[in-house]
C-alpha positions in Angstrom: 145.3 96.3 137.3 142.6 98.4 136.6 143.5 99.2 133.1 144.3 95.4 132.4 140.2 95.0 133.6 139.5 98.1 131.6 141.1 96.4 128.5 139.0 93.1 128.7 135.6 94.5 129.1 133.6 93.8 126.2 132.5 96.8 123.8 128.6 97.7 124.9 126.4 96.1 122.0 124.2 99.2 119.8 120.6 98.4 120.5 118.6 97.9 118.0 116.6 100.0 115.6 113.4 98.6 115.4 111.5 101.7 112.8 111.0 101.0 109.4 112.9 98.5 106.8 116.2 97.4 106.5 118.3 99.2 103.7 117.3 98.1 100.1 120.8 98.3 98.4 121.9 95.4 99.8 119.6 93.6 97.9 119.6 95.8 94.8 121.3 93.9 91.8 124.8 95.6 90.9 124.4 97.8 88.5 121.0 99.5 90.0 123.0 100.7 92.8 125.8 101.5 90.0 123.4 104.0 88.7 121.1 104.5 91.3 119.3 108.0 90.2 121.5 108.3 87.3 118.9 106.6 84.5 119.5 108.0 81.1 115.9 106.1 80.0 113.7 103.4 80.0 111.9 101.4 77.8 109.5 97.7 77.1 111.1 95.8 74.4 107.9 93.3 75.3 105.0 93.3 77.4 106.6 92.3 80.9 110.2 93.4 80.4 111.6 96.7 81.4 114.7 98.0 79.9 116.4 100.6 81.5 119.8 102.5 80.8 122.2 104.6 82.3 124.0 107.8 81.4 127.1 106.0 81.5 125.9 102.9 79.3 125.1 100.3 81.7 121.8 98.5 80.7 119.9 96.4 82.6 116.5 94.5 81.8 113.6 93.3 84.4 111.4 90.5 83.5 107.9 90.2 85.2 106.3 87.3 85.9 102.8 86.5 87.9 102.5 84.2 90.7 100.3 82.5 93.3 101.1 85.1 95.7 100.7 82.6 98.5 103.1 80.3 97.6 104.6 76.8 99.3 108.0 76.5 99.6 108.6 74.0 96.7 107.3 77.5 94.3 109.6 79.6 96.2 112.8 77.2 95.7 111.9 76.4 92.3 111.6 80.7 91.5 115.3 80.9 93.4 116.7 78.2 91.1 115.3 80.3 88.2 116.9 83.1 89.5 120.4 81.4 90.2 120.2 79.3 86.9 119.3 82.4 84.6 118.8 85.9 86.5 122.0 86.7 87.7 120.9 85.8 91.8 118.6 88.8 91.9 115.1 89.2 92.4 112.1 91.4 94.1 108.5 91.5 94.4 106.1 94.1 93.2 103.3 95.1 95.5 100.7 93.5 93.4 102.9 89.7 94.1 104.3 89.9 90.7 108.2 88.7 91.0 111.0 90.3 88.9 114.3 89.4 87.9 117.4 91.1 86.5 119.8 90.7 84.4 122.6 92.8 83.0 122.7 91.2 78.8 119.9 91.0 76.7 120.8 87.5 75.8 119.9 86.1 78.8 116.4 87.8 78.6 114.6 85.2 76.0 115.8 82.0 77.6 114.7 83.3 81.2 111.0 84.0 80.0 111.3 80.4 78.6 112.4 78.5 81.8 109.8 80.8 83.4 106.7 80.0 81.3 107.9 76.2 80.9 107.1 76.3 84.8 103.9 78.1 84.5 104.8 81.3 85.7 103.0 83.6 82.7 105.4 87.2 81.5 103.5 90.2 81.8 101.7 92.6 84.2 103.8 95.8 82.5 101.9 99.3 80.8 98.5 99.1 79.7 97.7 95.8 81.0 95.3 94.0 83.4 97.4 93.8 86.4 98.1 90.9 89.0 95.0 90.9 91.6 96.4 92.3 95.3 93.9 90.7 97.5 93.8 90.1 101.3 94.6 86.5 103.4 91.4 84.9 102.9 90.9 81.6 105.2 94.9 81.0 105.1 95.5 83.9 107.5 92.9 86.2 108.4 90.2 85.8 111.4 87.1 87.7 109.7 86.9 86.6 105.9 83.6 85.5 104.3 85.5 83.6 101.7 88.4 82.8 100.1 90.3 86.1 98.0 92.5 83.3 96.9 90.1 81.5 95.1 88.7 84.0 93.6 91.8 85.9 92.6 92.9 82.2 91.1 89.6 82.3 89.5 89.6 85.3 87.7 93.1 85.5 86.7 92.4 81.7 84.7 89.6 84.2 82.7 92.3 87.1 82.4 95.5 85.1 81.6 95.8 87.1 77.9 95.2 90.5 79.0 97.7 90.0 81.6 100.4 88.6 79.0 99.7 91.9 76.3 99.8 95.6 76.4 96.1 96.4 74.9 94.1 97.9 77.3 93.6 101.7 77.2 95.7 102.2 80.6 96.5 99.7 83.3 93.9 98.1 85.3 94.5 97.0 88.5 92.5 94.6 90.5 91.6 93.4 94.0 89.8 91.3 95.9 89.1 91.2 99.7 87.5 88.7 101.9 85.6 91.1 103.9 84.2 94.7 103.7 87.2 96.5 105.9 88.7 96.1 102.6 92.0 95.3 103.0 92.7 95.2 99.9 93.1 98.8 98.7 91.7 101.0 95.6 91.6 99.6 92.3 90.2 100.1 89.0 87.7 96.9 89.8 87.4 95.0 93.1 85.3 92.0 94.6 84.4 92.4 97.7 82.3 90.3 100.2 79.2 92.1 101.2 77.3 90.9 104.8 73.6 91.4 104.9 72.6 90.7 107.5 73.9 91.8 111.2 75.2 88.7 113.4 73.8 86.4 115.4 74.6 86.0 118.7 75.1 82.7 120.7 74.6 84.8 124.4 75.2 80.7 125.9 79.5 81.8 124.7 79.7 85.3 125.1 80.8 85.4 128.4 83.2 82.6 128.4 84.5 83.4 124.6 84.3 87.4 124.3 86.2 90.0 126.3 83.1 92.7 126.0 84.7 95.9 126.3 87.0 94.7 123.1 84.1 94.1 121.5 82.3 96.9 121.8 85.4 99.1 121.1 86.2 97.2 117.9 82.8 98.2 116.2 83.1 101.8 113.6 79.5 102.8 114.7 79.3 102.4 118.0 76.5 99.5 117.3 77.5 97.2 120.3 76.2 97.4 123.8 76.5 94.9 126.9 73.8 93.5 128.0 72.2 90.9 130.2 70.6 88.2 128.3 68.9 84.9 130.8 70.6 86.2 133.3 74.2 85.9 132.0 76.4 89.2 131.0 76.3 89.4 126.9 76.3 91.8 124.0 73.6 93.1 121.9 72.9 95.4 118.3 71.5 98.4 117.5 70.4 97.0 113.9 69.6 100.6 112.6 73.4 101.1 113.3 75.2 98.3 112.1 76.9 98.1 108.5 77.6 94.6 108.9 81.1 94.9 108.2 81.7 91.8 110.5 84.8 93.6 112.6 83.0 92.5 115.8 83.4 88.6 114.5 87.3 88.5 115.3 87.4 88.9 118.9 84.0 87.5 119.4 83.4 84.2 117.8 79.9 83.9 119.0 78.8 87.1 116.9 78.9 84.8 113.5 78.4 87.0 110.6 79.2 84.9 107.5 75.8 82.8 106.2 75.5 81.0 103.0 73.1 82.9 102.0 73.4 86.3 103.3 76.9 86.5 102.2 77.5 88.0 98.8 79.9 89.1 96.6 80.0 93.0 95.9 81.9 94.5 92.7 83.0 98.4 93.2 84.5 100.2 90.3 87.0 103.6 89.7 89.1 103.6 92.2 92.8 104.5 92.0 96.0 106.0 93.7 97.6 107.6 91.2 97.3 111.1 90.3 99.1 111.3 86.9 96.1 112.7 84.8 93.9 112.9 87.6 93.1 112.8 91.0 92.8 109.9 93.6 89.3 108.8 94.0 87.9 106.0 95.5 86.1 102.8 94.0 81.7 102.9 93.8 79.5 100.0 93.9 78.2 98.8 90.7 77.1 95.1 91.6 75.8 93.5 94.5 74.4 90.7 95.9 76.3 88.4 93.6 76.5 84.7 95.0 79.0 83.4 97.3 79.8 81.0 94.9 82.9 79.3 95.5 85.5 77.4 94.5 84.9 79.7 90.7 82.5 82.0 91.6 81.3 82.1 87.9 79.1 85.3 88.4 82.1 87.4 89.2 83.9 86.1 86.4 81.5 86.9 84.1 81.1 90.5 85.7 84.2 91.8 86.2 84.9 90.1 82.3 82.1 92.0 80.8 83.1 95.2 82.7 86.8 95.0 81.3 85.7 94.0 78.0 82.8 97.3 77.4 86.4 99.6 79.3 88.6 98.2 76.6 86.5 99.2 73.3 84.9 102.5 74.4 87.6 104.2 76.7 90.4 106.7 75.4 93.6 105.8 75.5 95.3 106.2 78.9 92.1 106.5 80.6 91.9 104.8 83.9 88.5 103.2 84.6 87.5 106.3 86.8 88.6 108.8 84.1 86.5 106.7 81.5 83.2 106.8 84.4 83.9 110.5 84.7 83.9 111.2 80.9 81.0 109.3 79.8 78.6 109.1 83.0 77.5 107.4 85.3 74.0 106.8 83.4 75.9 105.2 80.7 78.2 103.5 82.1 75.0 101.2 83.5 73.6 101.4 79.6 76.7 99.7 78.3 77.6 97.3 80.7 74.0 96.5 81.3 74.4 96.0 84.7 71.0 97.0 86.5 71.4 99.8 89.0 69.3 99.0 92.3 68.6 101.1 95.6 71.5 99.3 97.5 74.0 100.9 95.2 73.0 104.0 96.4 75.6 105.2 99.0 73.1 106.4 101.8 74.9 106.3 104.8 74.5 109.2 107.0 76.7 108.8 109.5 79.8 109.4 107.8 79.7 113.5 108.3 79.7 112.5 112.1 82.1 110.2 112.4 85.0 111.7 110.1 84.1 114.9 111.9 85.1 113.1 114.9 88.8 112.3 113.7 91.5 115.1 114.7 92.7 115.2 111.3 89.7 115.4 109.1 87.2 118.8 109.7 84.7 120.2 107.0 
């Protein structure tokens, strides 16, 4: 009897593993996992195609193509049909939103860039080209933007369609925008960034029934933000000779509003970059500030970041990033040429910063 019971008990389920990301070769097309590490070599029959074959002879091609990043779900069911009508079933996404699909002949290459251009979807984003703009949420998704990255990513891309179709720049350039100055955007050869000038102001009438303090206060980098009692009811206030307006305290406290139509501008920062092919990581520097707010085309970013990219493509080297073309020629001259005026607030005067990375366990001087 107690076997029979033994017999019928269901197998215990495996609990799940909940660290890090399913396994990719499921979703790998065929022949990639075919020849997974085993890549004879690659080559770009065309700016945003990749060619690729193996030791054994198995070729495969990738075609790039931009999109919206933020897409509805018509653009994402019209991208599968793409994919099952002329790719084979397989596609991916780059980190910079750019979408790629595979296919196994090189017949199917040219009508796939077709069907995808027909739909609006430009080919490109490969080698020494302007990349696809990673950006942050914007007012789709995040709580602390002081505007749109969308817009302005959609914006600048309408002014940078060619470069992002050909292979003529000296290296890659990779772009980002982000809506406010935590920068969640990342390093990149150029980014836009939204620059608060002024601290917030407080409505002390909602703190108390709006803000949990102690968040608050923790959530601010410099230690700026202290309770306080303001007309008798318990509130916050700022140390002004503290705070770098970064607006962090704006997301669990509405009341502290940071964003202003006028005191929020549009910040350009220049030279930064991950890669350490032919030199080291370094991070971006400001080169613009104080540029309007000016949505929905923000035409004095355009015309900045434009004139920037077009002074990089005729004087760098080739393969020089951005950072190694600053580095070679000078900062002094890189104002000269792109006649950008250099002010006092692009000077990077904050003193704090010993302190506070001193503070970390894993940084020491």
């Amino acid at each position: 009897m107690n076997q029979a019971v033994q017999a019928e008990k269901p197998a215990a389920k495996r609990k799940p593993k909940e660290t890090g990301v399913p396994e990719n070769t499921q979703y790998l097309h065929p022949l990639m996992v075919k020849n997974y590490g085993d890549w004879k070599y690659h080559d770009r029959p065309r700016p945003g195609v990749l060619h690729h074959v193996a030791h054994g002879g198995d070729e495969i091609w990738t075609v790039r193509a931009g999109t919206a990043r933020q897409m509805d779900v018509h653009t994402i069911r019209k991208l599968c049909k793409i994919a099952d009508d002329f790719a084979e079933s397989r596609v991916r996404f780059t980190i910079r939103s750019n979408i790629e699909f595979m296919v196994s002949e090189e017949s199917k290459v040219a009508p796939l860039i077709a069907e995808l251009e027909s739909h609006g979807f430009p080919v490109g984003g490969t080698g020494n080209s302007v990349t696809m703009i990673a950006h942050t949420q914007g007012w789709l998704h995040c709580d602390i933007p002081g505007t749109d990255a969308s817009g302005v990513v959609k914006a600048l891309m309408d002014e940078l369609y060619d470069e992002f179709r050909r292979e003529e720049m000296p290296n890659r350039v990779h772009l980002s925008t982000s809506c406010c100055e935590i920068n969640c955007g990342g390093q990149a050869d150029i980014a836009i960034i939204v620059q608060h000038t002024k601290p917030p102001v407080i409505n002390h009438e909602l703190v108390a029934n709006v803000c949990e303090r102690p968040t608050v206060v923790a959530r601010c980098p410099v230690a700026a933000i202290r309770p306080a009692m303001v007309n008798g009811k318990p509130s916050l206030e700022i140390d002004e000779s503290k705070c770098m307006c970064c607006g962090a305290c704006y997301p669990p406290c509405p009341p502290m509003q940071i964003n202003d139509p006028e005191f929020s501008k549009l910040a350009i920062w220049v030279g930064g970059k991950n890669s350490n092919a032919r030199g080291k990581p370094t991070f971006m520097k400001m080169v613009a500030s104080g540029l309007p707010n000016n949505a929905p085309r923000w035409p004095e970013v355009g015309a900045a970041v434009k004139n920037i990219i077009t002074v990089y493509k005729a004087d760098a080297r080739p393969w020089e990033r951005i950072a190694d073309w600053i580095e070679r020629i000078g900062w002094p001259r890189f104002f000269e040429k792109t006649g950008l005026p250099f002010t006092k607030y692009l000077i990077d005067d904050w003193r704090g910063s010993r302190a506070n990375l001193n503070a970390s366990t894993h940084i020491r001087f």
